[in-house]
N, CA and C atoms as a LAMMPS dump frame, in Angstrom:
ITEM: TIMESTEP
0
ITEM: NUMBER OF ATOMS
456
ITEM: BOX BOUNDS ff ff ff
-5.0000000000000000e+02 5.0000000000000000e+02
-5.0000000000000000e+02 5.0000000000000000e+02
-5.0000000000000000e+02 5.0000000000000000e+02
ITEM: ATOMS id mol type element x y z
1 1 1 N -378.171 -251.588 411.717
2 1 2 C -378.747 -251.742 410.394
3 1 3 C -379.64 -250.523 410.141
4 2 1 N -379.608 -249.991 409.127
5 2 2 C -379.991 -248.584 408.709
6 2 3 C -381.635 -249.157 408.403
7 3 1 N -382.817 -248.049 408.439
8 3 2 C -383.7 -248.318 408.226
9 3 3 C -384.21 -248.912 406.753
10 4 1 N -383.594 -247.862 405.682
11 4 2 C -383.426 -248.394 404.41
12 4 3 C -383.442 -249.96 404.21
13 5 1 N -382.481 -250.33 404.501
14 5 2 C -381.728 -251.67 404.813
15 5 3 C -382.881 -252.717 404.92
16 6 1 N -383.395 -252.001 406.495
17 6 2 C -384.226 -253.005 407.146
18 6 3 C -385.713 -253.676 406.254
19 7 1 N -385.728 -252.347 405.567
20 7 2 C -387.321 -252.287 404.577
21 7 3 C -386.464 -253.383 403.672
22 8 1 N -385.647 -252.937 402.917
23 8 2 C -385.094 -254.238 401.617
24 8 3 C -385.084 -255.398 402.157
25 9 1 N -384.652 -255.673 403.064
26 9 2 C -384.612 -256.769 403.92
27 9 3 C -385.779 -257.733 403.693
28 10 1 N -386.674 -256.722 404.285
29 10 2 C -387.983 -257.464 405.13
30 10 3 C -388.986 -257.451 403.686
31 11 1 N -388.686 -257.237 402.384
32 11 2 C -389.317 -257.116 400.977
33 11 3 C -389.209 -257.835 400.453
34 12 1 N -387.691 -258.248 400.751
35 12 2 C -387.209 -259.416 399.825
36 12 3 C -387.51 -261.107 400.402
37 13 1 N -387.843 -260.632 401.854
38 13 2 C -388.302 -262.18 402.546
39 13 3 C -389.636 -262.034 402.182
40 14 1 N -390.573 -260.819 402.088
41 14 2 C -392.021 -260.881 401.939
42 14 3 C -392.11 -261.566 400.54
43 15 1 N -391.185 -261.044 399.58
44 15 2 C -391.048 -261.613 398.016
45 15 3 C -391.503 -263.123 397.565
46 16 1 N -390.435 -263.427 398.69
47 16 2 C -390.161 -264.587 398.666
48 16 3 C -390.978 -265.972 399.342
49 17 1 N -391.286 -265.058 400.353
50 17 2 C -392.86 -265.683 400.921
51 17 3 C -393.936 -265.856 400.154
52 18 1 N -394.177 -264.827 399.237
53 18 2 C -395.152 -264.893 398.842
54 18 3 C -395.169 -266.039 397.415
55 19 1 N -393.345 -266.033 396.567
56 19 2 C -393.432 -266.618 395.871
57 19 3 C -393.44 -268.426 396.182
58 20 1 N -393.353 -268.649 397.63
59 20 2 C -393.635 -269.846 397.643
60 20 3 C -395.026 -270.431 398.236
61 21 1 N -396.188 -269.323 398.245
62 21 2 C -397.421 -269.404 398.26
63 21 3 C -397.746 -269.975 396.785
64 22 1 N -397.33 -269.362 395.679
65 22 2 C -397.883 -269.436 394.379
66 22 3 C -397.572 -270.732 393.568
67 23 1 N -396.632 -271.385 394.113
68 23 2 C -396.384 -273.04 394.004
69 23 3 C -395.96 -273.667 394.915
70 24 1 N -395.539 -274.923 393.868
71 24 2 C -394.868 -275.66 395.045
72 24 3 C -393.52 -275.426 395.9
73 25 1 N -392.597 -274.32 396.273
74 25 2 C -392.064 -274.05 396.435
75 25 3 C -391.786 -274.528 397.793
76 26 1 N -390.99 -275.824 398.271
77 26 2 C -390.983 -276.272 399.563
78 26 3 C -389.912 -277.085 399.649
79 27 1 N -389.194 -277.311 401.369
80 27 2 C -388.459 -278.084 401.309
81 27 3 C -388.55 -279.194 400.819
82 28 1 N -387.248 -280.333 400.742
83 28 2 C -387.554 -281.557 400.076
84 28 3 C -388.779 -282.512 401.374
85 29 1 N -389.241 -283.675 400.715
86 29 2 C -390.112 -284.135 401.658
87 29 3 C -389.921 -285.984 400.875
88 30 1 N -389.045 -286.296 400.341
89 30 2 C -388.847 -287.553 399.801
90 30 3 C -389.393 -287.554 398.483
91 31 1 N -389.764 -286.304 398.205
92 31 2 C -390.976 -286.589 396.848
93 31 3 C -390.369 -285.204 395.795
94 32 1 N -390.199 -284.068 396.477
95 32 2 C -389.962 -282.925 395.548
96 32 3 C -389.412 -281.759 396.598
97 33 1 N -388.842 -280.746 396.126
98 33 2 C -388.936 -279.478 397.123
99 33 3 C -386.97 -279.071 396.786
100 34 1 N -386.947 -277.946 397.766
101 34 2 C -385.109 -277.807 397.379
102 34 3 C -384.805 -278.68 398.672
103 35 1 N -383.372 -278.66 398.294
104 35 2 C -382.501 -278.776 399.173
105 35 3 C -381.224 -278.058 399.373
106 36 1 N -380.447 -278.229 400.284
107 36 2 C -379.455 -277.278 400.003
108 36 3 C -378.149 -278.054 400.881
109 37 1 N -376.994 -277.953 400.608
110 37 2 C -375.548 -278.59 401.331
111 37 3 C -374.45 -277.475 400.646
112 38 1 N -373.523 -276.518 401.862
113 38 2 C -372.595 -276.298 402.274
114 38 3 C -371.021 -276.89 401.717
115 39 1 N -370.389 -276.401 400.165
116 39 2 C -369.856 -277.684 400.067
117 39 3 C -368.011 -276.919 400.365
118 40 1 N -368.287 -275.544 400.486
119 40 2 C -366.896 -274.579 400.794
120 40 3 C -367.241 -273.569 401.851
121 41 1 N -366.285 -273.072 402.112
122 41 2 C -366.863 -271.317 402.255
123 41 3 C -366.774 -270.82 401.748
124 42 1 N -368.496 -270.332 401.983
125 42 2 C -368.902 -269.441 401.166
126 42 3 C -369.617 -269.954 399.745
127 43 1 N -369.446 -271.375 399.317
128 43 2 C -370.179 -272.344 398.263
129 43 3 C -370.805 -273.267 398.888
130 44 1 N -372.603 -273.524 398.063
131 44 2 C -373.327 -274.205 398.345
132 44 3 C -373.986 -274.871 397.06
133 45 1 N -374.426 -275.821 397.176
134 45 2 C -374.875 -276.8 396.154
135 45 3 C -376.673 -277.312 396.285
136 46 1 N -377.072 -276.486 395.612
137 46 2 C -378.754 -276.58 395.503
138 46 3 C -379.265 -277.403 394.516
139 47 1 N -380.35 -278.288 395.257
140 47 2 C -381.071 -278.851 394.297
141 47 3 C -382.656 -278.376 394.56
142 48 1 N -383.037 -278.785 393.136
143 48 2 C -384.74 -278.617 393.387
144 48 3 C -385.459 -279.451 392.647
145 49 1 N -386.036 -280.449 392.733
146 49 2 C -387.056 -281.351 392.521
147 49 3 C -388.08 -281.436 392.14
148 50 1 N -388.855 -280.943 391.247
149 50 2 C -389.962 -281.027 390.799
150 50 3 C -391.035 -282.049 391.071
151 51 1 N -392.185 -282.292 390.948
152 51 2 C -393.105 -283.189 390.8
153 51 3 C -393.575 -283.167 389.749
154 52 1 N -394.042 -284.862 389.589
155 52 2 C -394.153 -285.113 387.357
156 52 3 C -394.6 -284.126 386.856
157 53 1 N -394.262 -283.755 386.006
158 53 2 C -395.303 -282.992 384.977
159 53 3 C -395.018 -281.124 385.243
160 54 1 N -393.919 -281.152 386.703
161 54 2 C -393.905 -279.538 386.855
162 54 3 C -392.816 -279.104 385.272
163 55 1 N -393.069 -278.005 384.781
164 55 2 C -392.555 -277.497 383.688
165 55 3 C -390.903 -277.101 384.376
166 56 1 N -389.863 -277.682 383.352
167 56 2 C -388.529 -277.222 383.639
168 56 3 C -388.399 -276.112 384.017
169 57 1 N -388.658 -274.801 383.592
170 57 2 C -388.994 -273.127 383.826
171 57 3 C -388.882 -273.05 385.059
172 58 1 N -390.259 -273.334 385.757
173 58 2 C -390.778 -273.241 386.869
174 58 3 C -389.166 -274.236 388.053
175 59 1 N -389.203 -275.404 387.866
176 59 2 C -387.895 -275.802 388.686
177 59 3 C -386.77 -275.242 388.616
178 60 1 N -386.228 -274.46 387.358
179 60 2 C -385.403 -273.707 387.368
180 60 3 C -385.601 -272.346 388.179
181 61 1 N -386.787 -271.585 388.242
182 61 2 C -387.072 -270.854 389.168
183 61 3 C -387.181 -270.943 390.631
184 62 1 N -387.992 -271.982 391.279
185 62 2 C -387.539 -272.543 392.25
186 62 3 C -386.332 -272.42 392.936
187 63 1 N -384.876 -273.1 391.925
188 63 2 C -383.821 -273.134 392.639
189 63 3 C -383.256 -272.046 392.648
190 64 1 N -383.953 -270.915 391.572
191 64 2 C -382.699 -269.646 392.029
192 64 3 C -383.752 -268.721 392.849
193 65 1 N -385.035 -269.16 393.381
194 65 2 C -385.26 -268.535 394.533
195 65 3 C -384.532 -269.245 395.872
196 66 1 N -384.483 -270.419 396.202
197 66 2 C -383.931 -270.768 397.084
198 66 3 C -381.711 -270.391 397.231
199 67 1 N -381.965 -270.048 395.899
200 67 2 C -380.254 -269.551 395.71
201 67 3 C -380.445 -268.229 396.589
202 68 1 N -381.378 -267.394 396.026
203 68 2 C -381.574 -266.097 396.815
204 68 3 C -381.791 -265.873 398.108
205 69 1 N -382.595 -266.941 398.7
206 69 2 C -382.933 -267.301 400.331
207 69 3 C -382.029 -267.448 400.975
208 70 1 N -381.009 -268.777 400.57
209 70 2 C -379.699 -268.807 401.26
210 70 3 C -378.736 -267.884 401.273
211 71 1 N -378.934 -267.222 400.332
212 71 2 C -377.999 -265.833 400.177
213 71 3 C -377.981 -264.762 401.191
214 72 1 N -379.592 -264.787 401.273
215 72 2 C -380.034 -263.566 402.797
216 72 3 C -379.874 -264.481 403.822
217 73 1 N -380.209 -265.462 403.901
218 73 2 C -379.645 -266.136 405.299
219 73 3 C -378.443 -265.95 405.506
220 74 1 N -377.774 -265.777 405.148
221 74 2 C -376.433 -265.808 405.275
222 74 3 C -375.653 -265.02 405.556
223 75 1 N -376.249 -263.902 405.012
224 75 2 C -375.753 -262.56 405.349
225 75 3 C -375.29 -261.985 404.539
226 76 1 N -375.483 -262.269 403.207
227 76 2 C -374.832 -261.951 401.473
228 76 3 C -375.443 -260.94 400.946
229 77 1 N -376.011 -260.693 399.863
230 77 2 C -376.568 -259.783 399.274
231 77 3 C -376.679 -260.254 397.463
232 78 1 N -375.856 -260.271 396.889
233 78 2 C -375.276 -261.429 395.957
234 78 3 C -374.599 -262.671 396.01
235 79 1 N -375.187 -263.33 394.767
236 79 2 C -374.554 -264.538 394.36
237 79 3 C -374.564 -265.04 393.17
238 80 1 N -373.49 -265.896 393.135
239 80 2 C -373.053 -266.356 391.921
240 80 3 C -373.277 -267.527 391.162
241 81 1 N -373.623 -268.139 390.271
242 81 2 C -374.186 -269.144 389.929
243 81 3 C -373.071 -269.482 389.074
244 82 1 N -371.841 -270.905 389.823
245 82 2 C -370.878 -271.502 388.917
246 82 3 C -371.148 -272.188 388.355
247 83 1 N -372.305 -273.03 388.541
248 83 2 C -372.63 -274.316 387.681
249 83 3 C -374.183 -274.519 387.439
250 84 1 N -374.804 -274.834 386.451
251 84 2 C -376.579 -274.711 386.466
252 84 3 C -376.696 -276.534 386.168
253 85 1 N -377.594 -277.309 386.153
254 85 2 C -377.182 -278.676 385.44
255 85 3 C -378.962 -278.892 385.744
256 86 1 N -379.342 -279.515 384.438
257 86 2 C -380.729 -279.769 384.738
258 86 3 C -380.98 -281.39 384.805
259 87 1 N -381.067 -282.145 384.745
260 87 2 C -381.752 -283.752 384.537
261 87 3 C -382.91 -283.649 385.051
262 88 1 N -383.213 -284.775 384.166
263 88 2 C -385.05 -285.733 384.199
264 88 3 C -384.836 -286.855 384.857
265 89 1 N -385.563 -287.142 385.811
266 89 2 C -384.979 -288.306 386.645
267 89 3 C -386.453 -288.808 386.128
268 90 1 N -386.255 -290.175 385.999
269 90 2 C -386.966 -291.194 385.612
270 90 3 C -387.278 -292.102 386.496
271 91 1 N -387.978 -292.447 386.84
272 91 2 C -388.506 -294.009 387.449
273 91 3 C -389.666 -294.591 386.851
274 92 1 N -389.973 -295.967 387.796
275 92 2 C -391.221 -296.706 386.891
276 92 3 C -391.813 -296.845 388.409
277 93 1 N -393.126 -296.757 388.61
278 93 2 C -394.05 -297.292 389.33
279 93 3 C -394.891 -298.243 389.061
280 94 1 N -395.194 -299.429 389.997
281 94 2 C -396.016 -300.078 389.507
282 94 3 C -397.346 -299.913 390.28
283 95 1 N -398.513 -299.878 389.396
284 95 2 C -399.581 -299.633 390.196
285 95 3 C -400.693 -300.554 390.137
286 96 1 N -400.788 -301.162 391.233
287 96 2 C -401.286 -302.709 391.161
288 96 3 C -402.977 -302.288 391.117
289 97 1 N -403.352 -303.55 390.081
290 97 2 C -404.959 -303.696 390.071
291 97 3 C -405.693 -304.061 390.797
292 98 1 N -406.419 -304.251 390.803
293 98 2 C -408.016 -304 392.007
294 98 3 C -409.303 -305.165 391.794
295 99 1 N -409.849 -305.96 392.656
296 99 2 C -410.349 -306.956 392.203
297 99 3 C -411.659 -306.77 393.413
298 100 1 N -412.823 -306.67 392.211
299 100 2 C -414.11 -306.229 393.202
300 100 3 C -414.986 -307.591 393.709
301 101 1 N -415.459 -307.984 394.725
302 101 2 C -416.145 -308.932 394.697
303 101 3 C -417.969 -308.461 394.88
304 102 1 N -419.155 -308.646 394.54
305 102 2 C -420.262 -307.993 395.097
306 102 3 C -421.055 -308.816 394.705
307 103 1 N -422.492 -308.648 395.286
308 103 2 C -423.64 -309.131 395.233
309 103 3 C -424.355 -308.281 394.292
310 104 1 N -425.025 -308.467 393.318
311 104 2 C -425.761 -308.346 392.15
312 104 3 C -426.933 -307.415 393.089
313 105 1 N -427.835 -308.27 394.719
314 105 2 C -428.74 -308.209 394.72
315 105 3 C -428.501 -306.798 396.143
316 106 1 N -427.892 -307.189 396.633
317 106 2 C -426.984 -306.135 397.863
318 106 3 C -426.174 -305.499 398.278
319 107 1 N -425.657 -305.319 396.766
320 107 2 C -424.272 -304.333 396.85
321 107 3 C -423.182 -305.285 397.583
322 108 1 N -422.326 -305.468 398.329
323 108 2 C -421.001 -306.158 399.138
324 108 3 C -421.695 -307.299 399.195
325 109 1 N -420.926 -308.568 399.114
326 109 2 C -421.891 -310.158 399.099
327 109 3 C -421.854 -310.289 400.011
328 110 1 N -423.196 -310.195 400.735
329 110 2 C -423.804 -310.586 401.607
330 110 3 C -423.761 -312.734 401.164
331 111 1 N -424.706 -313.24 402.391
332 111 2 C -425.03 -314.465 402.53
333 111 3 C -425.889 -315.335 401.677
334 112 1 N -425.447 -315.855 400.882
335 112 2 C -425.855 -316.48 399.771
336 112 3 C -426.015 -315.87 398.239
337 113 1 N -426.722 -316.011 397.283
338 113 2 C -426.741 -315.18 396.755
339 113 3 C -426.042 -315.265 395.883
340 114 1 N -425.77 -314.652 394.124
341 114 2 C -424.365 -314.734 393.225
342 114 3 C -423.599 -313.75 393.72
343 115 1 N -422.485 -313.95 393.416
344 115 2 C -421.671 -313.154 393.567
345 115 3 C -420.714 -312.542 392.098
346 116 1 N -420.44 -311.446 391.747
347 116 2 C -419.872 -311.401 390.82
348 116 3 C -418.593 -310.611 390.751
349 117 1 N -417.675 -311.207 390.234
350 117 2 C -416.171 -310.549 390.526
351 117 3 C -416.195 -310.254 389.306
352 118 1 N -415.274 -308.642 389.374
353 118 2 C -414.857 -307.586 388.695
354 118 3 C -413.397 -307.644 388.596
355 119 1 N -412.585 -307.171 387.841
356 119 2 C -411.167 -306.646 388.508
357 119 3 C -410.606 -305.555 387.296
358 120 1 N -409.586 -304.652 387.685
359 120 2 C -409.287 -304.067 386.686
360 120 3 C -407.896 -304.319 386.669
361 121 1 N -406.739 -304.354 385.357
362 121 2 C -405.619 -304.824 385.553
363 121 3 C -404.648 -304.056 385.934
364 122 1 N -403.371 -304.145 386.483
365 122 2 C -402.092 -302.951 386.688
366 122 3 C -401.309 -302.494 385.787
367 123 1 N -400.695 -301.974 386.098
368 123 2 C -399.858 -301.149 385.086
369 123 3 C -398.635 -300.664 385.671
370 124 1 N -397.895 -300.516 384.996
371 124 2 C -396.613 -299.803 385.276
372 124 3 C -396.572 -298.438 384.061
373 125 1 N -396.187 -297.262 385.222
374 125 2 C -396.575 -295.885 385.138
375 125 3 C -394.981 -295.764 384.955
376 126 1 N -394.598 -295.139 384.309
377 126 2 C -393.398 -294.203 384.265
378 126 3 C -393.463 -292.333 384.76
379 127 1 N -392.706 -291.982 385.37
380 127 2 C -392.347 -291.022 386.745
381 127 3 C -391.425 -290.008 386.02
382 128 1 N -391.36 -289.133 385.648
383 128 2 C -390.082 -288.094 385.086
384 128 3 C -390.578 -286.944 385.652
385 129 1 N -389.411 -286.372 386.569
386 129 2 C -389.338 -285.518 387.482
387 129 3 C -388.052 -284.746 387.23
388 130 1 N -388.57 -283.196 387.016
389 130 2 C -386.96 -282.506 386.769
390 130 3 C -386.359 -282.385 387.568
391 131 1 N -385.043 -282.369 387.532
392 131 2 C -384.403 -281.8 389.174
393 131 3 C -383.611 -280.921 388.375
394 132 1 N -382.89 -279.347 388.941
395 132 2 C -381.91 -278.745 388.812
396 132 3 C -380.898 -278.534 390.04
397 133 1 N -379.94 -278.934 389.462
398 133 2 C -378.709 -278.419 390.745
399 133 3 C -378.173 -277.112 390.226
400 134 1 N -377.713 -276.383 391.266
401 134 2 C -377.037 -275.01 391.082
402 134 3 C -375.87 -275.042 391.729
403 135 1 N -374.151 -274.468 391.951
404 135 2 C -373.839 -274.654 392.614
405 135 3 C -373.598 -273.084 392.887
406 136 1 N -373.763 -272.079 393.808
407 136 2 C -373.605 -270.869 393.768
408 136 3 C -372.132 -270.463 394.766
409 137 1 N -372.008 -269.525 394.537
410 137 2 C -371.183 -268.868 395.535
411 137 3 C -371.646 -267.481 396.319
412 138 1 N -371.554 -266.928 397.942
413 138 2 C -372.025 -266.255 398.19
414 138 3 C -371.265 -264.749 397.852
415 139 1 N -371.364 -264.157 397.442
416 139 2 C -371.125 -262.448 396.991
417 139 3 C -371.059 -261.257 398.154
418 140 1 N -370.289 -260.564 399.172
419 140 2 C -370.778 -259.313 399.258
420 140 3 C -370.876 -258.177 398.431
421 141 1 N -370.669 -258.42 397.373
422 141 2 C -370.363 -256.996 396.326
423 141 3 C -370.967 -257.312 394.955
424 142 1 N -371.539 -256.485 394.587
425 142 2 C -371.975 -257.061 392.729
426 142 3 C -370.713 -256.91 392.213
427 143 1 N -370.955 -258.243 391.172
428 143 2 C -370.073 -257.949 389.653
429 143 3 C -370.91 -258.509 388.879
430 144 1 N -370.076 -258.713 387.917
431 144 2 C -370.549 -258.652 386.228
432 144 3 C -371.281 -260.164 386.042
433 145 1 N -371.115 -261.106 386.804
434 145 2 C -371.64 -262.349 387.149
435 145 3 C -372.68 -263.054 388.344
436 146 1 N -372.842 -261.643 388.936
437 146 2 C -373.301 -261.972 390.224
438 146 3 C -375.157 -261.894 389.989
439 147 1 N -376.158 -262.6 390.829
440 147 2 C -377.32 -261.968 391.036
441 147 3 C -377.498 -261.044 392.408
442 148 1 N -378.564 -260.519 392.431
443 148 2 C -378.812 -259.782 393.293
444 148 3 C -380.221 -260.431 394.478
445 149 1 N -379.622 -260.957 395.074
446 149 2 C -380.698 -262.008 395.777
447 149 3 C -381.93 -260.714 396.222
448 150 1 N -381.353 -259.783 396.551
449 150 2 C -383.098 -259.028 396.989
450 150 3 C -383.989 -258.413 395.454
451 151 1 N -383.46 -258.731 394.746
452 151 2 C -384.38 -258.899 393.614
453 151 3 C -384.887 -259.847 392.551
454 152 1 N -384.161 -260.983 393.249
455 152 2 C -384.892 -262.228 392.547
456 152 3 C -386.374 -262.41 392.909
């Protein structure tokens, strides 16, 4: 590997390091992050997951940094993006209420004494989380469709 080489190399992982300092940029963990599955040779199928409220933009960025990662892992240089697909995944949480019991005169009811109960009620929260899938293909050569993973 030519020295040239080695510097692009080691720029485009620093890049990329650094761009997953600046968010959330992480594997999946049951909650958000990419993922990635092998579905040909040479084709892979990326997702990326957001957490509520992350801006579509930003998850779309996400996955075509991790498009670019797998690309240098791999030993590519380019790649191709056959399919982009965004959804809002939805769920409902329920988030149960809270019921205080205390002493007026001692804070936590102590032994004898009134006691006075509080409570606050639950709710059910609704959850919308972007996900984007990508499905790319890996490239040794640019064309007219391809990205250039050491400059994403």
């Amino acid at each position: 590997m030519s020295q040239m080489l080695k510097i692009m190399v080691l720029s485009a992982v620093a890049a990329l390091s650094l761009a997953g300092c600046a968010g959330p940029y992480h594997a999946y963990d049951n909650y958000s992050g990419y993922s990635d599955a092998p579905v040909g040779k040479g084709v892979y199928e990326i997702a990326y997951v957001g957490k509520s409220g992350t801006p579509e933009l930003e998850v779309r960025k996400f996955a075509t940094i991790r498009a670019a990662s797998l690309t240098t892992e791999s030993g590519a240089r380019y790649f191709e993006i056959l399919k982009a697909e965004y959804i809002a995944r939805q769920s409902l949480a329920v988030i149960p209420g809270r019921t205080y019991v205390y002493n007026d005169l001692y804070g936590p009811c102590y032994y004898g004494g009134p006691a006075i109960i509080s409570s606050t009620p639950g709710y059910v929260a609704e959850i919308r989380q972007p996900v984007v899938k990508l499905k790319i293909a890996l490239r040794r050569r640019s064309g007219s469709k391809t990205l250039d993973a050491w400059q994403v």
